[in-house]
Structure formats: structure tokens, C-alpha cells
N, C-alpha and C positions, 0 to 999 in steps of 0.2 A: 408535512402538510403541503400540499401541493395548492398550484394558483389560483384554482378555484374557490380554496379555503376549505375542503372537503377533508378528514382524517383517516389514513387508515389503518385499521385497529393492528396491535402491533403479530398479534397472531397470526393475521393476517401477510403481513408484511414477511413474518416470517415464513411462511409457507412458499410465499410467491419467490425468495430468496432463494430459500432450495433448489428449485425449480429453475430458476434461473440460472444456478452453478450449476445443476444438471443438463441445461441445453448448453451451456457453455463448451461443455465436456462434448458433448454431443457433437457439436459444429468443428473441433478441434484446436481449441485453444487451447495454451500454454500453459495457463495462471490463473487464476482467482484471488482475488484479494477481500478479504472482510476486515472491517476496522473494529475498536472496542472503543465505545465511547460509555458515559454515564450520564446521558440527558434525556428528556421527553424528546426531542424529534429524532431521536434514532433509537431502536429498536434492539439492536444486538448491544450485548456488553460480554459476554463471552462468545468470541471466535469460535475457538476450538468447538464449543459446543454446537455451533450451528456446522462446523465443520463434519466433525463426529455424523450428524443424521444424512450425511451428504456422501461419505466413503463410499458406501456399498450402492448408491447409485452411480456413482460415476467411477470411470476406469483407467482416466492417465491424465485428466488436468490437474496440477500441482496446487494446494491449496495451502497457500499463506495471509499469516495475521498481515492487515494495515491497516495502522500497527496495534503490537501488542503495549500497553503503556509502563515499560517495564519498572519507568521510576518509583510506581505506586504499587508494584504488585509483588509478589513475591517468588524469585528466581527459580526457587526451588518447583514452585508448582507450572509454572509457566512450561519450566521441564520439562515435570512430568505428562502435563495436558500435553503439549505437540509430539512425545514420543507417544504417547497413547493414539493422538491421531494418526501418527506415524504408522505405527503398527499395525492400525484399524481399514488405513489406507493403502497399504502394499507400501509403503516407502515416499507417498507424495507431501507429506507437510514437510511447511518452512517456518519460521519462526521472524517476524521483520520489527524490530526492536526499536521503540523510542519512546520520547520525552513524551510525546503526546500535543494535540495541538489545541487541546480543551485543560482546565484545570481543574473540575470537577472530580473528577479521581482522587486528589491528594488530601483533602479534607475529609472524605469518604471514608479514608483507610488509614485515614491519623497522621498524614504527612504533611512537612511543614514548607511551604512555596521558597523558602528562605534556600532550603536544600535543594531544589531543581536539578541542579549540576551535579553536585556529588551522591545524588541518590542514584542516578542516571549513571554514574561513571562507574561506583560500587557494583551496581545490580547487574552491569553489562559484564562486567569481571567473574562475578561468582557465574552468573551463565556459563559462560565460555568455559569455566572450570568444570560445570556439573557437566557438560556437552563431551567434554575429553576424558574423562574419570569416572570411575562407577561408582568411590569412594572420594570424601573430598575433607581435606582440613582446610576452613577457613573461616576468619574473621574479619568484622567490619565494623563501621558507625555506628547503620540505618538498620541489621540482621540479626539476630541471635547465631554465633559462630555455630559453626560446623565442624566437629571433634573424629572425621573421616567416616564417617557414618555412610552408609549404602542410598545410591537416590535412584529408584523404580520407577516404572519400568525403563528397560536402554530401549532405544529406538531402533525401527531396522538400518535407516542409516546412518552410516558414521563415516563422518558425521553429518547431523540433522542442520540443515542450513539454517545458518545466522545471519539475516540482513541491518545493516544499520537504518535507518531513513533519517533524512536531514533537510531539514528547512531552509532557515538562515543562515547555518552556524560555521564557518570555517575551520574551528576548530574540530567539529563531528567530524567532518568530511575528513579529515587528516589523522584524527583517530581510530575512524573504522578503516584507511587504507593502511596504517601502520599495523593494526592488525590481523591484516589479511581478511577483512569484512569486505560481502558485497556490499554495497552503497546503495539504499534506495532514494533518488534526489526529487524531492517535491513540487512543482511550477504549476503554481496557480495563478499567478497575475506578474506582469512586468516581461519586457522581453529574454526569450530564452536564452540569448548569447549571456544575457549577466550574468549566468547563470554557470557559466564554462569553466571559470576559474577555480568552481569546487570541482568539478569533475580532474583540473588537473592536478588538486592540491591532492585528491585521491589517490591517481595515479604514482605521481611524485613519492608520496608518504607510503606505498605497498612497495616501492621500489627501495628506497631508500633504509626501511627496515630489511633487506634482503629476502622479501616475499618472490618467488621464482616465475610467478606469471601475476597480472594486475588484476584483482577481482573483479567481478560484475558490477556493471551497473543499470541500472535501471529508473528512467525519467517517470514520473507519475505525475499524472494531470486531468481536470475534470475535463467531460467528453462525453458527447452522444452521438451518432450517427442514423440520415433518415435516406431518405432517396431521393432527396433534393437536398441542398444548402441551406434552400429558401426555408424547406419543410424542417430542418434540424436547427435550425434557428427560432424560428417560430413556433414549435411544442413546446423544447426545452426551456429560453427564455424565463416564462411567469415560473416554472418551478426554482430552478437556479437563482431569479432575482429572489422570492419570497424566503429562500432558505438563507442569500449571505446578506440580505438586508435584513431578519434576523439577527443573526449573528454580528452583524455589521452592528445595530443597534447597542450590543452586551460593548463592543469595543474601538467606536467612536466613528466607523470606515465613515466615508459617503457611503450615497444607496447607489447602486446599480443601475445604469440606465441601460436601455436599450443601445445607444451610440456605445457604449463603452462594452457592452457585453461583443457588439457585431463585430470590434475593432479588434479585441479578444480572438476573435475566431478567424482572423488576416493571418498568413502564411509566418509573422512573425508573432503573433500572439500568444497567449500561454494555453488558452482552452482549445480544444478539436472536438467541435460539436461543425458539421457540416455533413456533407457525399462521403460516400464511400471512395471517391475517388479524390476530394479536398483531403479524407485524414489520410491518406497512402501517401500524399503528397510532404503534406505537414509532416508524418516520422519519420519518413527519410529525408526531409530536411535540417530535422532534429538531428536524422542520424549523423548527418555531417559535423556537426557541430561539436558531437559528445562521442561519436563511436560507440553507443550505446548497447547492450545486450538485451533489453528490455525493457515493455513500455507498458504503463497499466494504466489504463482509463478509468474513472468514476463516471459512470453513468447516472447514477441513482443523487446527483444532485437537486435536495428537494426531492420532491416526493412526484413522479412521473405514473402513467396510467402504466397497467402491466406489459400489457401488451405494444406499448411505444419500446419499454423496455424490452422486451423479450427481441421486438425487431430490430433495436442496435447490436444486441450480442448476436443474432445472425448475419447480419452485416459484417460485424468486423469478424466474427469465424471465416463464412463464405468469398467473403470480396478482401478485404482488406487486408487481413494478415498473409493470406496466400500471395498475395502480389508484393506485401514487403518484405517476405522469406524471399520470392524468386528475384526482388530484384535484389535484394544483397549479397545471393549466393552468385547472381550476374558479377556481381560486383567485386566479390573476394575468390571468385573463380573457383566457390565449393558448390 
């Protein structure tokens, strides 16, 4: 629902989606991310599926879940869907694995909030196992075991990327680097250096189990870009406040003000809604910070008009990503 209070129907929504991962691909971007949620103001609950009608338009932007909510769902199929999109894609799905940051899921599909953790720990295990084996013996708590049974289709790549995504939790962060998991780390609010310490408890924990290079990582945060500052502040704004005053309301936040959204969008901020040339600035500041591999904006916070949308992911195709490829390749002399 955007600030107007206008709705748009979800059909809709989803078309415009499409569409948008296909100009994505178009301007040359790296990644796409779709999230699964299970509520009225968001529109997809399966990824994969919105991914699926999207293969055969587009021809090398990588398409991963954020995220897939692995706690609630079932490993075996999560699987199968992204080797399906795998396959349907010439090789582009990812799979980016978490707890989830809604709990409507777990109710849904008969899980108990008490298991959060170990649903989360189990389901990320048997993954990893169907990911490496075409046959698999295994059992658990939360799953009906697996007696080495055959799990269809294998994907074209092997293997099919596994990202963790981590919120708060230091423990995530040192369990996906002991596993040799990319890390996708989430920064919504609060300054990003706080933020540092999981990126090196990552580091640390891939090294430390004898992993031979440090996995990826990847900062994710919400983000728009217009052609002014002024102008990317001033669209986005009513949509972004209506959607986490919302949400704020279900879990106690303050509302959003305008002082606090602009203060948000300062070089040390967590959001990058500004110029094309504020968010160039802002992820290579990031970059210093984190030495990062990857960065993925949420645009579509709240419910934005299409074509606002359509003109940030030209932007950061056109202007933005090209200037922070050249300048890190300035930078690490590739």
C-alpha cells in the first residue's frame, strides 16, 4: 500500500515484478533478489515461482531467494524448486536461506515458535546434504528421515549456491563461516560499523574450520535512487514510513519520522535512498568497512509507483554499479 493509501492488486504487482527483473537483467545487473513472505502487503510467497516465469526473459542476472524461510518449509522441496529454476535458468539460481523476519510462516505449516533455532539449524543441515548427494540417509526432530532415497531434479550447478542471511545473531554469522556459507548480512537501521564484528566473526569461523578461501559476503539494505537526493527522499519517504509504521505498529517500534528516515540516508546511515552518485559513495564506504562482495538494495519498500521503480533499477544498472566495479577494480588493481 503505498502513501497515498491506493492498493495494488496483487496481479498486478506481480507482473510489474517480472518486468522489473527483466529490466534489471537488461541494464546489467548482477542479482535479483525476491523474498517469501506470508502476509497481505506483500504479494509473492513463492520465489522460485515468480522466478520460474522470469528464466526465459532474462539471460545472466542471477536470481536468488531473500530469503527462502527455510525454518518453515521443507528442505527437500526448497531443492528441488531452485534446481528446477536452476536448470530452467542455464545455471543462474541461488538459494539465500533463513529464519525469516516475519513469523507468519510457522503457524501456517504447523511450526512451533518455541523451535525457531533448531528448526533453522536441522533444515539448514539436511540442505547442505541434498546440495552434495543425489542420495541422502538422514534424520532429524522437525522431518520425516530420509532412508537414501533419490532427491530430483540435480541442478546444473554444483554446486547450487547456499547463502546464509543474518540479522542480529552472532552465532548465524559464525555458523555460516564455519561452514563455508556465503553470508548475506542485513542493515536496516543503526550505524553500519556495528555492524563489522559479524562480518569478522564470519571471516574468523571460515578460517578457523580450515575453509581455503573466506566466503562471500553480501550487505543488504533498503534503498531507492532518483536524480536528485532531494527527489529520492521525497518519493520514497510516505511509502517506506507507511510500510514500517505498519509493521512497527504489529511490534511496538516508534513511527518514522521524516528527521529520522533523512538521518538514515547520511553517509553513515543504514538506508541508501539518495543520487546516483550519494549511493556510489555510501557502497564504497560500506566497502571499506566490510570488504564486501555484494550489495542488494530493496527498492520496493512500501508500495512505490512503477515507473519510480523501474527508474532506480536504471540508475543503479547505468550509473551506479558501473562506477563501483571501476572503482574497485582501481582499487584492487583488477
Amino acid at each position: 500500500m503505498p502513501g497515498n493509501g491506493l492498493v495494488i492488486d496483487p496481479a498486478q504487482r506481480l507482473c510489474d515484478l517480472i518486468e522489473e527483473i527483466e529490466l534489471a537483467d537488461q541494464v546489467g545487473l548482477d542479482v535479483f533478489g525476491v523474498g517469501e513472505h506470508h502476509r497481505p502487503d506483500f504479494a509473492v510467497s513463492a520465489p522460485a515461482v515468480v522466478f520460474a516465469a522470469t528464466a526465459e526473459r532474462t539471460s545472466q542476472i542471477r536470481l536468488t531467494s531473500a530469503v527462502s524461510v527455510l525454518s518453515s518449509d521443507d528442505p527437500v522441496r526448497v531443492f528441488q524448486d531452485f534446481a528446477t529454476l536452476d536448470l530452467l535458468s542455464g545455471g543462474r539460481a541461488e538459494i539465500m536461506a533463513g529464519r525469516g523476519s516475519f513469523i507468519e510462516s510457522f503457524p501456517l505449516f504447523g511450526h512451533e515458535l518455541a523451535d525457531y533455532d533448531s528448526l533453522f539449524a536441522e533444515k539448514l543441515e539436511l540442505l547442505l546434504r541434498l546440495r552434495d548427494a543425489e542420495h541422502v540417509s538422514w534424520s532429524g526432530r522437525h522431518r520425516a528421515a530420509l532412508g537414501g532415497l533419490g532427491v530430483y531434479p540435480r541442478p546444473l550447478q554444483q554446486p547450487i549456491p547456499v547463502w546464509v542471511a543474518v540479522g542480529g545473531n552472532p552465532e548465524s554469522a559464525q555458523c555460516a563461516g564455519a561452514l563455508g556459507l556465503p553470508m548475506a548480512l542485513a542493515i536496516i537501521g543503526g550505524l553500519p560499523e556495528r555492524f563489522a564484528p559479524f562480518a569478522e566473526l564470519h571471516r574468523r569461523a571460515a578460517l578457523a574450520a580450515g575453509h581455503d578461501t573466506v566466503p562471500a559476503l553480501s550487505i543488504n539494505a533498503h534503498g531507492y535512487i532518483a536524480d536528485t537526493s532531494q527527489r529520492a527522499a521525497d518519493e520514497s519517504f510516505p511509502a517506506v514510513a507507511a510500510a514500517m509504521n505498519s509493521i512497527g505498529r504489529e511490534r511496538g517500534w516508534a513511527p518514522l519520522t521524516r528527521e529520522h528516515f533523512d538521518a538514515s540516508n547520511t553517509p553513515r546511515g543504514a538506508n541508501f535512498a539518495g543520487s546516483p552518485q550519494q549511493v556510489i559513495e555510501k557502497i564504497l564506504f560500506q566497502h571499506e568497512i566490510f570488504g564486501h562482495d555484494r550489495c542488494l538494495l530493496k527498492f520496493s519498500v512500501g508500495t512505490l509507483p512503477y515507473a519510480q521503480v523501474t527508474r532506480s533499477i536504471e540508475l543503479l544498472g547505468t550509473e551506479v554499479a558501473p562506477a563501483v566495479r571501476q572503482a574497485l577494480a582501481r582499487a584492487t588493481g583488477r
